[in-house]
Backbone as a printed PyTorch tensor [residue, N CA C, xyz], in Angstrom:
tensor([[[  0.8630,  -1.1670,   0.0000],
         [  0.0000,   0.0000,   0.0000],
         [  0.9070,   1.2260,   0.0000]],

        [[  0.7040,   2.0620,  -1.1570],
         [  1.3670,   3.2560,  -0.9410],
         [  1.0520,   4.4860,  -0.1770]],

        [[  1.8220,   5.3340,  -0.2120],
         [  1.2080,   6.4550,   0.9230],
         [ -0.7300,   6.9050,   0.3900]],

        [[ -0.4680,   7.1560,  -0.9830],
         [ -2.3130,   7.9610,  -0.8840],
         [ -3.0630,   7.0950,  -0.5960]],

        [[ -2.9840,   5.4150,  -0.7870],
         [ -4.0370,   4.5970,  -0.6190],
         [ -4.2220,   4.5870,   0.9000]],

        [[ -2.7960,   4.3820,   1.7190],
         [ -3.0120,   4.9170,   3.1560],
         [ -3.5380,   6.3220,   3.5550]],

        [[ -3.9200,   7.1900,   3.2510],
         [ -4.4560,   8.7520,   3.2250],
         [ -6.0500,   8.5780,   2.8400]],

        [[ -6.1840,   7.7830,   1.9450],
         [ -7.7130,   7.3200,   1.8050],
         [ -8.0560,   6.3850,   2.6660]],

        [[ -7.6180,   5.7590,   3.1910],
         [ -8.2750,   4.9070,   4.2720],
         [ -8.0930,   5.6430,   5.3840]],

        [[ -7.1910,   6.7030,   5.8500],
         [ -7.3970,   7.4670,   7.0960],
         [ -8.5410,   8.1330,   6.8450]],

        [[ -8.6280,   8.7160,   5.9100],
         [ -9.5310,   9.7360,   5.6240],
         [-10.9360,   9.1220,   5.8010]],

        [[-11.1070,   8.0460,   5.2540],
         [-12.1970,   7.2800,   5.2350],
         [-12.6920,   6.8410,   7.0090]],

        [[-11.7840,   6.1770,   7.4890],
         [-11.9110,   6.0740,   8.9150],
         [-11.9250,   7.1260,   9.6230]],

        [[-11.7790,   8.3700,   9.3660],
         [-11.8430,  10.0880,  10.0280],
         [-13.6190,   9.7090,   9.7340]],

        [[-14.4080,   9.5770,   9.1850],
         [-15.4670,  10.2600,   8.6830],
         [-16.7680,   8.9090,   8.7870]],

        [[-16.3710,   7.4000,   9.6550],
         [-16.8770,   6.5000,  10.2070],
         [-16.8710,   6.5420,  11.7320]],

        [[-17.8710,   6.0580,  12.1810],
         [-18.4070,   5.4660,  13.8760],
         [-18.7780,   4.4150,  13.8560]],

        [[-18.3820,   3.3970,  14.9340],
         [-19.1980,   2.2080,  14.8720],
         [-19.4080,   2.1600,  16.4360]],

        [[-20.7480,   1.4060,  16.4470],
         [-21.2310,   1.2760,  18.2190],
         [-21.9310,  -0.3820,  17.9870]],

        [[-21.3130,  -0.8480,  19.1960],
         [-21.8120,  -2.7100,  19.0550],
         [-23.1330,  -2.3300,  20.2510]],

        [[-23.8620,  -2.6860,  19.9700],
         [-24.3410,  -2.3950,  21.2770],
         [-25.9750,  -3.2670,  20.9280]],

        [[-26.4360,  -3.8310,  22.7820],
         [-27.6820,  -4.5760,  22.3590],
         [-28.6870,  -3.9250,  22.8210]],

        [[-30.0670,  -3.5180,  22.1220],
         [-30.7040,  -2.4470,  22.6660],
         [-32.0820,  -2.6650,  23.6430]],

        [[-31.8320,  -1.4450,  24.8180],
         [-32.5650,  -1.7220,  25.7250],
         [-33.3840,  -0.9220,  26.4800]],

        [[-34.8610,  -1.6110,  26.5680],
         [-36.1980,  -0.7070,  26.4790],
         [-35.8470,   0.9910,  26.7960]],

        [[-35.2550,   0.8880,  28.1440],
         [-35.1120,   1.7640,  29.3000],
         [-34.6270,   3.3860,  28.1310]],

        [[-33.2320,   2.9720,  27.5000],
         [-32.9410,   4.0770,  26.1530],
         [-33.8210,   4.7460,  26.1250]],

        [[-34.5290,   3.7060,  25.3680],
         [-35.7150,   4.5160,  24.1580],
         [-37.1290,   5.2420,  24.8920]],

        [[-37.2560,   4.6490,  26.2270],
         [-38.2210,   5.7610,  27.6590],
         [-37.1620,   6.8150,  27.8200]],

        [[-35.7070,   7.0840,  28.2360],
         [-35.2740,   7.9720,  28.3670],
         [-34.8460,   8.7660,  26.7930]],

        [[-34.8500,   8.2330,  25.8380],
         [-35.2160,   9.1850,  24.5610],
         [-36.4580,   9.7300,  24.4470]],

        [[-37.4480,   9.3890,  24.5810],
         [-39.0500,   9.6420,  24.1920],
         [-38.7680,  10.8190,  25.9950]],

        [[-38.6650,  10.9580,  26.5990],
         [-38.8210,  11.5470,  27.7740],
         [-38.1840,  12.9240,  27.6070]],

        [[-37.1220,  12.9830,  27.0770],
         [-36.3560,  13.7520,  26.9790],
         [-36.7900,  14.5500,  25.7180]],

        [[-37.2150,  13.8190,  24.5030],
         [-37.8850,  14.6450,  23.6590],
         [-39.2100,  15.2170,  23.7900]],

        [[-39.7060,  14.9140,  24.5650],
         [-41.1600,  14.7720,  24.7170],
         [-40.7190,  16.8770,  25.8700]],

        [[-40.0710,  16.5530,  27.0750],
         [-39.7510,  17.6610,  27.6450],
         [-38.6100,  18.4660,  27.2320]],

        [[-37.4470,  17.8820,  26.9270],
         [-36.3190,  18.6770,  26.5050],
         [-36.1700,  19.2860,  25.0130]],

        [[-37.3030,  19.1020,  24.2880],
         [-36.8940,  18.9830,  22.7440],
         [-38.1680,  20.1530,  22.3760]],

        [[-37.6110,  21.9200,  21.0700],
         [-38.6280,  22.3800,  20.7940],
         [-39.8890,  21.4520,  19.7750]],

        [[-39.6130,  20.0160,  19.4300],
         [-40.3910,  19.8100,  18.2880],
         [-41.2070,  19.0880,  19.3740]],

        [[-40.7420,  18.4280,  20.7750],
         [-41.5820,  17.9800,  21.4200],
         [-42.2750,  18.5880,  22.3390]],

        [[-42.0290,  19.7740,  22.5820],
         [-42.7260,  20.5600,  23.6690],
         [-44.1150,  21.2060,  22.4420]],

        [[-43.4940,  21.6900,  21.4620],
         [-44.6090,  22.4320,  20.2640],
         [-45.4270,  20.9650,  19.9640]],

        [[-45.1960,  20.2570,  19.5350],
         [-46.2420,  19.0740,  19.8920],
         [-47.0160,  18.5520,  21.0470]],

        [[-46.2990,  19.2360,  21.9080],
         [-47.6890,  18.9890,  23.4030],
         [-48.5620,  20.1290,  23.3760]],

        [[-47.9650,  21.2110,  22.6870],
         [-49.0030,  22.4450,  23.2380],
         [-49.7220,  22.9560,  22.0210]],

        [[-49.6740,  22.0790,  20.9040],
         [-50.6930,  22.1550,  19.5820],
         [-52.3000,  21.5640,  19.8340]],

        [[-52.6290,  20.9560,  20.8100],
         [-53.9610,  20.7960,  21.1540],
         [-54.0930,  21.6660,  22.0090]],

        [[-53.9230,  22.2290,  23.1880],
         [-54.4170,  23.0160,  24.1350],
         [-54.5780,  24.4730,  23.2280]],

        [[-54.1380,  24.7030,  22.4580],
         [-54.0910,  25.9600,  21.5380],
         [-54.9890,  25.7060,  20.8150]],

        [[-54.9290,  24.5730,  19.9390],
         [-56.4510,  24.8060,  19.3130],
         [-57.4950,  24.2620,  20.2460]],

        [[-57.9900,  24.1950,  21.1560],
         [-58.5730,  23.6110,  22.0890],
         [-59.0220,  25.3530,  21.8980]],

        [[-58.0120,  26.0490,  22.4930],
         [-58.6930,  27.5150,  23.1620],
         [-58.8990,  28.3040,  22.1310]],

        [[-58.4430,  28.1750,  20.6410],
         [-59.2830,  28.9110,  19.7550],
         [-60.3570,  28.5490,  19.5240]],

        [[-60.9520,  27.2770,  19.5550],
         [-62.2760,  26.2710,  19.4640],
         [-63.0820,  26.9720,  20.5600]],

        [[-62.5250,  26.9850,  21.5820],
         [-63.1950,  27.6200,  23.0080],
         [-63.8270,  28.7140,  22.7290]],

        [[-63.0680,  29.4840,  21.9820],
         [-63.3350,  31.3750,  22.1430],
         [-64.0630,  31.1350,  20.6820]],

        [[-64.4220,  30.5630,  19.6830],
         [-64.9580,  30.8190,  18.8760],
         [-66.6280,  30.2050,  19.5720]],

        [[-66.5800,  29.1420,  20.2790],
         [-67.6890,  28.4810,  20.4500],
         [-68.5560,  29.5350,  21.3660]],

        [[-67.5400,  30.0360,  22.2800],
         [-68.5290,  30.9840,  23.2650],
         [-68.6320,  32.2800,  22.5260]],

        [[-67.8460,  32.6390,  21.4820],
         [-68.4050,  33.9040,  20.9050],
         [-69.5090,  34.3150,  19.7650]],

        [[-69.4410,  32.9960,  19.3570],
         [-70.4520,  32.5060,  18.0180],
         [-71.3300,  31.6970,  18.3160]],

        [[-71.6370,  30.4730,  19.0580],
         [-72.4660,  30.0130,  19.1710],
         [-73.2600,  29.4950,  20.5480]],

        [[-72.1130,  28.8730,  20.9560],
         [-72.7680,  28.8850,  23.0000],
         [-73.0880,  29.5960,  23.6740]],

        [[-72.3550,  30.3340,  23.8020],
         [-71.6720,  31.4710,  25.1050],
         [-71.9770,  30.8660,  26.4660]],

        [[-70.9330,  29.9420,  26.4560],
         [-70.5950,  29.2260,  27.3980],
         [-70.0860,  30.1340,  28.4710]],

        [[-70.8670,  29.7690,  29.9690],
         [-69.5220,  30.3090,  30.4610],
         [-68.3820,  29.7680,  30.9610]],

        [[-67.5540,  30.7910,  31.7480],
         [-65.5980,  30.7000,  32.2220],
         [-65.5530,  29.1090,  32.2350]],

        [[-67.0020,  28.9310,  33.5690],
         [-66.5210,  27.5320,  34.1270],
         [-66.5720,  26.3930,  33.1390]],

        [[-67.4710,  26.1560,  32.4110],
         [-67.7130,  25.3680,  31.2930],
         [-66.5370,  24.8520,  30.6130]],

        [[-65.9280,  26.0760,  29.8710],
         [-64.4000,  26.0820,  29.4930],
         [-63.2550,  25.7160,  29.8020]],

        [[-63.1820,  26.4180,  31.4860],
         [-62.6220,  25.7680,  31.7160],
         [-62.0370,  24.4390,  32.3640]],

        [[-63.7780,  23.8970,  32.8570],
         [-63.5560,  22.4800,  32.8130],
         [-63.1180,  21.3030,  31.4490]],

        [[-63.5250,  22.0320,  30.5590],
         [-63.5180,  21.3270,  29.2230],
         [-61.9960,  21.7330,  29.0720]],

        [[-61.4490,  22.3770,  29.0570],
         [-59.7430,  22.6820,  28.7970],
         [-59.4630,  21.8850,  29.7620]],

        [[-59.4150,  21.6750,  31.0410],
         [-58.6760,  20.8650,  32.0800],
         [-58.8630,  19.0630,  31.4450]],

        [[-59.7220,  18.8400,  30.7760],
         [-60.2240,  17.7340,  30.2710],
         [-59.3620,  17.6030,  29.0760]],

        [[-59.2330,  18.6630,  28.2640],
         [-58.2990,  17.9710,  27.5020],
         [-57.0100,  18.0370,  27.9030]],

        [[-56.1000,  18.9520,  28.2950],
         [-55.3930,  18.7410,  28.9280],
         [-54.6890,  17.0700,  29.3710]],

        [[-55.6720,  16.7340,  30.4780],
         [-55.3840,  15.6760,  31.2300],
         [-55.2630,  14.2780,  29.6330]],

        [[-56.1060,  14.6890,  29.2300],
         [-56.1910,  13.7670,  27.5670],
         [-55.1420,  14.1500,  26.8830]],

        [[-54.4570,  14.9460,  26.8920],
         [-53.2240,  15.2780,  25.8910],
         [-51.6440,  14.3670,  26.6560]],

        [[-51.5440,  14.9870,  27.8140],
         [-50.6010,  14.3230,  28.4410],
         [-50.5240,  13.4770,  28.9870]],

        [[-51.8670,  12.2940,  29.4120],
         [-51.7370,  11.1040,  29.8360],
         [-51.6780,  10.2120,  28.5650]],

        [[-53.2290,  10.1880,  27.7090],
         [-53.3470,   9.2360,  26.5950],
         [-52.3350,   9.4360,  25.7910]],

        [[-51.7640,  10.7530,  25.0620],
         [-51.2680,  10.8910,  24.3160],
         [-49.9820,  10.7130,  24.6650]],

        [[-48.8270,  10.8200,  25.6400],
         [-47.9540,  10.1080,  26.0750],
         [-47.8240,   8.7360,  26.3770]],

        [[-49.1730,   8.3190,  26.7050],
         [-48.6990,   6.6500,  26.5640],
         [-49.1860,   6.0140,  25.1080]],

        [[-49.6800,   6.7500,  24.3140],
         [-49.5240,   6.2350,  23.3320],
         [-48.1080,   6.4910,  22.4160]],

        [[-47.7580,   7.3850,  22.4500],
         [-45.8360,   7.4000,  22.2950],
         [-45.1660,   6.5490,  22.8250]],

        [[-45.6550,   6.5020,  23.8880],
         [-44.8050,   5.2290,  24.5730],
         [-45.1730,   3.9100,  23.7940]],

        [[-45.9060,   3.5590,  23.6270],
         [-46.2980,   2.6520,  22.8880],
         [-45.2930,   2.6020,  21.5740]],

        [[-45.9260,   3.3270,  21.2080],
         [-44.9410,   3.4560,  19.6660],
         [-43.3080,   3.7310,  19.8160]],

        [[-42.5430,   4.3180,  20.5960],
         [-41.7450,   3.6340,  21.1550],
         [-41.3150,   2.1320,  21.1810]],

        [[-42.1970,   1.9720,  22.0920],
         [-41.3680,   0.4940,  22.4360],
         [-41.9620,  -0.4960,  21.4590]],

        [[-42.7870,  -0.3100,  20.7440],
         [-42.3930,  -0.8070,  18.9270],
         [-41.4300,  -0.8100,  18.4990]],

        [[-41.0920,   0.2450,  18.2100],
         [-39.6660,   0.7410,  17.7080],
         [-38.5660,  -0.1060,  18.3170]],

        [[-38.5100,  -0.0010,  19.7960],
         [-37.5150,  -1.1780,  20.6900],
         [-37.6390,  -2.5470,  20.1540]],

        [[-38.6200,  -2.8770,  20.2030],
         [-39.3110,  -4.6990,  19.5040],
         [-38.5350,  -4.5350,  17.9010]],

        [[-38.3510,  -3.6220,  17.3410],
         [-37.7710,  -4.0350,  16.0720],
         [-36.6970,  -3.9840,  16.0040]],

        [[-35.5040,  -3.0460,  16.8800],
         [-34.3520,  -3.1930,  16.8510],
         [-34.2360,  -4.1730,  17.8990]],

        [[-34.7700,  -4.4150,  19.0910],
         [-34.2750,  -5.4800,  20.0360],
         [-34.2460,  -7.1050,  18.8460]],

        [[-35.0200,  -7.5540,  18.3600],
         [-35.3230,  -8.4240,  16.6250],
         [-33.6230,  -8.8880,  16.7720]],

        [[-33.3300,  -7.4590,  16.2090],
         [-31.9710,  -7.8580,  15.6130],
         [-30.6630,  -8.4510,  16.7450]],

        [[-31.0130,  -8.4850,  17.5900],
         [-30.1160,  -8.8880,  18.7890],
         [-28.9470,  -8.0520,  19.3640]],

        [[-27.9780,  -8.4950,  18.8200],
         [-27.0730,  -7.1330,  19.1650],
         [-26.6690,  -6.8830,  17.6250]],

        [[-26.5290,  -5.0900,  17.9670],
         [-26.5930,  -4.2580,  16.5440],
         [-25.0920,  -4.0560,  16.5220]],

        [[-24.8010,  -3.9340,  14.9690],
         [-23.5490,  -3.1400,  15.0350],
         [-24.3420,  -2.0340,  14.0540]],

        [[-24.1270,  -0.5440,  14.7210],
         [-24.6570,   0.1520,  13.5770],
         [-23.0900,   1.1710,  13.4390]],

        [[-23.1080,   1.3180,  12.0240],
         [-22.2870,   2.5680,  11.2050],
         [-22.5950,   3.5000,  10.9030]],

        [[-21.9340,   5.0330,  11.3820],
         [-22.7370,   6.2160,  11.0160],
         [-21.7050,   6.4770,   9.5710]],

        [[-21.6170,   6.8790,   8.6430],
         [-20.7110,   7.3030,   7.6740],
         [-21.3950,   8.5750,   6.6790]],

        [[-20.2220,   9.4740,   5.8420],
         [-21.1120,  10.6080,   5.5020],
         [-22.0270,   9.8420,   4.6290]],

        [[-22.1020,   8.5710,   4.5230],
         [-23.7320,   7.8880,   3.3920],
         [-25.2840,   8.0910,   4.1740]],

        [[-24.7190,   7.7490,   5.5750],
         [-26.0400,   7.6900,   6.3760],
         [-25.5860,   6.4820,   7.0850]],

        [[-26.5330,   6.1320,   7.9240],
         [-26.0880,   4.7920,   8.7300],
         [-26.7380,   3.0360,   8.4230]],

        [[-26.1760,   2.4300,   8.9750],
         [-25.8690,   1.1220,   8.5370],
         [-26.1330,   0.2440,   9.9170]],

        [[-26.9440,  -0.6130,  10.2420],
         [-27.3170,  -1.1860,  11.3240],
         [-27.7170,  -2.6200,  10.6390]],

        [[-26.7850,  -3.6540,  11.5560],
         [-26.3970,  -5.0860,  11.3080],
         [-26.5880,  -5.7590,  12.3350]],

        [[-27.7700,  -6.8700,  12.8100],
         [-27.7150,  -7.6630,  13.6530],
         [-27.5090,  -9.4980,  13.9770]],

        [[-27.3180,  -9.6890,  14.4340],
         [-26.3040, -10.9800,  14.7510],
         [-27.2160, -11.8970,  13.9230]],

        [[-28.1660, -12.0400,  13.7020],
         [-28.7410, -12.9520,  13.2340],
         [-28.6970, -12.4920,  11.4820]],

        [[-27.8000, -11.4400,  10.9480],
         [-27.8790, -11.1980,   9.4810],
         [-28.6770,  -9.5440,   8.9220]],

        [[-29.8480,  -9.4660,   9.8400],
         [-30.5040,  -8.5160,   9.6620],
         [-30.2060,  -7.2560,   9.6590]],

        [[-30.3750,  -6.2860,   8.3610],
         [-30.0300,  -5.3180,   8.1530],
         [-30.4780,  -4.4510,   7.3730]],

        [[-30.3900,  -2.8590,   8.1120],
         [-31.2890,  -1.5390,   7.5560],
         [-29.8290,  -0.3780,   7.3030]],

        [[-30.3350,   0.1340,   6.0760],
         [-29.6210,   1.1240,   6.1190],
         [-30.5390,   2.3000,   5.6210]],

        [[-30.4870,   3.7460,   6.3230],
         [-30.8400,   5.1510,   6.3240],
         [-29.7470,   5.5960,   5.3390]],

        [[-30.5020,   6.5140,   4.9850],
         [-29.8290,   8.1160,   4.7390],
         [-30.2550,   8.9170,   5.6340]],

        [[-29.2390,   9.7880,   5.3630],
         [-29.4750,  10.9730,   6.5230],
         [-30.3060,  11.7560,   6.5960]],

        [[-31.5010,  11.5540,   5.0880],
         [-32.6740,  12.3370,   5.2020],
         [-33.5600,  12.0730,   5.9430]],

        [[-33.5040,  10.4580,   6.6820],
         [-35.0030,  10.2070,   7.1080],
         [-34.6510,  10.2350,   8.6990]],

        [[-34.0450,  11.2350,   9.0630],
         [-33.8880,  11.2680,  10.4500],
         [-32.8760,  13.1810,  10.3510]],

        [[-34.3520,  14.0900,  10.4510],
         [-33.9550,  15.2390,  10.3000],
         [-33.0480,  16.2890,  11.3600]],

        [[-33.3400,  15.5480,  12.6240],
         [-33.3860,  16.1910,  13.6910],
         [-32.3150,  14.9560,  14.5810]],

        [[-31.4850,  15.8370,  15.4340],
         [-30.7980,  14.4200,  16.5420],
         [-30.5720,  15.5260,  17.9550]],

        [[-30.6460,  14.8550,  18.9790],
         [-30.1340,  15.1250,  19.4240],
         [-29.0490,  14.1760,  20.8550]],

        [[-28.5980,  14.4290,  22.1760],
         [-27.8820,  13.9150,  22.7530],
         [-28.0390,  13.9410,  24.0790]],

        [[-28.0480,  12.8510,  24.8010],
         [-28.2720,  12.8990,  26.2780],
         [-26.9560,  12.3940,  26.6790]],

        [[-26.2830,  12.1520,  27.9190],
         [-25.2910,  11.7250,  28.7200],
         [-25.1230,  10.5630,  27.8970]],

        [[-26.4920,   9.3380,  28.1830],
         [-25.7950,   7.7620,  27.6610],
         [-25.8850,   7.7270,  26.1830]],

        [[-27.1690,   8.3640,  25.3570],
         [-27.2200,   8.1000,  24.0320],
         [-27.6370,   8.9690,  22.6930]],

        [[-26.8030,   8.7910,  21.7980],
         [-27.4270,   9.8920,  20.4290],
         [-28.9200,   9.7690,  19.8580]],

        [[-29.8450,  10.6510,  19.8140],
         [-30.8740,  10.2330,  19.3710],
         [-31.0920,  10.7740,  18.4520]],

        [[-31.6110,   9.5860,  16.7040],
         [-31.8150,  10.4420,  15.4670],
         [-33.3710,  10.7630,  15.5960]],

        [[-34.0750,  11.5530,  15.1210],
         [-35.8260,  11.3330,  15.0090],
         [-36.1760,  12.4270,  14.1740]],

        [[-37.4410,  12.3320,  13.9710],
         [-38.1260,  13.1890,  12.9630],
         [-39.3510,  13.5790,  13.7790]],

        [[-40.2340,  14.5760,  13.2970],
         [-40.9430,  15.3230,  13.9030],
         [-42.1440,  14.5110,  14.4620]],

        [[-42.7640,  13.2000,  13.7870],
         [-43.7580,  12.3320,  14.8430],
         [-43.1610,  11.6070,  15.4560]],

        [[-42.0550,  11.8090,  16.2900],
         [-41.6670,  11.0980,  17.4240],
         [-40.9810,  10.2030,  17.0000]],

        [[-40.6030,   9.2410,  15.9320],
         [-39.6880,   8.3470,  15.3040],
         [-38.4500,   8.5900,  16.1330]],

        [[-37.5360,   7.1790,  16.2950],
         [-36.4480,   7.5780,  17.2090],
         [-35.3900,   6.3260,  16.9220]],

        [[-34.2430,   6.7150,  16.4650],
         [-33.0830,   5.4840,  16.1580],
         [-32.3400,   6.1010,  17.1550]],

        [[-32.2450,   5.2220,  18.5520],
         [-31.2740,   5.3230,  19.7690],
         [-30.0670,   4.8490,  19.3940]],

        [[-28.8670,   5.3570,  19.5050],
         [-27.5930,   4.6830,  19.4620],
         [-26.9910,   5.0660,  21.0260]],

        [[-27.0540,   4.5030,  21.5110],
         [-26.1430,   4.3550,  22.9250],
         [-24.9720,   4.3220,  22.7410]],

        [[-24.1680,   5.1140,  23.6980],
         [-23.0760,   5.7080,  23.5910],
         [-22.2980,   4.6210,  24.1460]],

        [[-22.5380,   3.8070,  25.2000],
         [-21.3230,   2.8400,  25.5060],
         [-21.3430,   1.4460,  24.6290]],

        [[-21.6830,   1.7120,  23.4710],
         [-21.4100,   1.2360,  22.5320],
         [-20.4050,   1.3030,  21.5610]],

        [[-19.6980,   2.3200,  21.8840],
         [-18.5990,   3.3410,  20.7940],
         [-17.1530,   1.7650,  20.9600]],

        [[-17.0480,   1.5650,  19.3780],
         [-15.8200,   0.7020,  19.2780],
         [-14.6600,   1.5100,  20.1080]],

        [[-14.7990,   2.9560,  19.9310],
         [-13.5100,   3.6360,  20.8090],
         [-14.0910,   4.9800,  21.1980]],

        [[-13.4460,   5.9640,  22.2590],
         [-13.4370,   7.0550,  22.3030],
         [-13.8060,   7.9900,  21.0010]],

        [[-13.3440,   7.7360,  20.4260],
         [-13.0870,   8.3800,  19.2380],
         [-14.1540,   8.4490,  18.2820]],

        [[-15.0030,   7.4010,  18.2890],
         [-16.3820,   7.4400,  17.8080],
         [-17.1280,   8.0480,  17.8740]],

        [[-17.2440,   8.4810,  19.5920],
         [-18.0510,   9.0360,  20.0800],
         [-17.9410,  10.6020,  19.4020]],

        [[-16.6160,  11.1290,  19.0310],
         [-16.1250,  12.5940,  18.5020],
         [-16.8340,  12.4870,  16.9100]],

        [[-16.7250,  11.3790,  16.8860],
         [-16.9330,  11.6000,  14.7160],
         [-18.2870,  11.0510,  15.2410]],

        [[-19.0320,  10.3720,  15.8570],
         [-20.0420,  10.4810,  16.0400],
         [-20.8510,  11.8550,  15.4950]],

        [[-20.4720,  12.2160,  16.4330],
         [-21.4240,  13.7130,  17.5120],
         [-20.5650,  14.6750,  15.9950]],

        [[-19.9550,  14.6080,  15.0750],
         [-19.0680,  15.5280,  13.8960],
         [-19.8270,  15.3270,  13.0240]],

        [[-20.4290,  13.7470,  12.6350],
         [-21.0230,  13.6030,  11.3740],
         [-22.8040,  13.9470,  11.6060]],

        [[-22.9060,  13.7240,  12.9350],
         [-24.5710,  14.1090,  12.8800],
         [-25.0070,  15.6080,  12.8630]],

        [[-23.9830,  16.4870,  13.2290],
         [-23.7970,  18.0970,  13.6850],
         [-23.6740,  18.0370,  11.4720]],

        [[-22.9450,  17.1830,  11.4340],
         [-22.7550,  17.8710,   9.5550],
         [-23.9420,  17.6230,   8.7420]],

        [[-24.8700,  16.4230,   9.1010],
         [-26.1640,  16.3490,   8.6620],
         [-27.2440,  16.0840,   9.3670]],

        [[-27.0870,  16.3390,  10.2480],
         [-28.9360,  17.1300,  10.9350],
         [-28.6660,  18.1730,  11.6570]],

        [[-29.6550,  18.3770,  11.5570],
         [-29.9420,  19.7840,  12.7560],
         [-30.1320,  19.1590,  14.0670]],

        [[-29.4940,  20.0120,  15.3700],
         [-29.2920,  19.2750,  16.3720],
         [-30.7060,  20.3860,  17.3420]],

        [[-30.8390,  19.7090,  18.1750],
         [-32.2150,  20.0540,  18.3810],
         [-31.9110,  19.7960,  20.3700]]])
């Protein structure tokens, strides 16, 4: 091997991550948790019903009911309680779908590279993304999370990283194609 063919394979390995890792429920509750409170696409998704809830409100009592305060605002406290109980455990739900299909694969090896990523499990099984279908990422202490605006979520856990160093071109290649959130 001469020097450029060695310069292309550094180069090439500069711009790869790999994480072995077997995936587990708990992640993907502390991803969905964290997006759900820490994230603007998940907080603007909790507070898109209570908003139209209260334009519905003020049109109903100005045009056709004229309901009064209390009416309203028993009916707002009602949805409310319907937005953040049902509608969080139904994320959760869909979630841990999501877990049931990567847990499938047993233990993953996934590859982030500038193609998009690459996820391989012991039994053969394998998906590969582009970096379009996961617009948004962001990062907690244990794990990178890719997702898109209905809650979709590819967890990669961080003590998964073949090395230190992953974790840097990790967190380099997702900052170069998504928006970090």
């Amino acid at each position: 091997m001469d020097m450029d063919q060695a310069g292309q394979v550094d180069d090439a390995a500069l711009g790869t991550a790999r994480f072995d890792y077997t995936p587990v429920a708990a992640d993907y509750d502390k991803a969905l948790s964290r997006f759900t409170l820490g994230t603007w696409p998940g907080r603007t998704g909790s507070l898109l019903l209570p908003g139209a809830f209260a334009v519905a409100a003020f049109l109903v009592r100005v045009l056709v009911w004229h309901l009064d305060e209390v009416q309203i605002i028993a009916a707002g406290v009602c949805v409310v309680i319907i937005l953040f109980v049902v509608r969080q455990r139904v994320r959760r739900f869909r979630v841990r779908g999501q877990y049931g299909t990567h847990a499938a694969y047993g233990t993953c090896r996934t590859t982030l590279t500038d193609d998009g990523l690459t996820t391989i499990g012991t039994a053969g099984e394998s998906n590969s993304d582009d970096w379009h279908v996961y617009p948004w990422w962001f990062e907690t202490p244990e794990l990178f999370v890719l997702t898109g605006s209905l809650g979709y979520f590819f967890v990669v856990p961080k003590r998964g990283a073949a090395s230190p160093e992953d974790l840097v071109r990790a967190r380099a290649l997702l900052a170069q194609h998504l928006r970090r959130i």
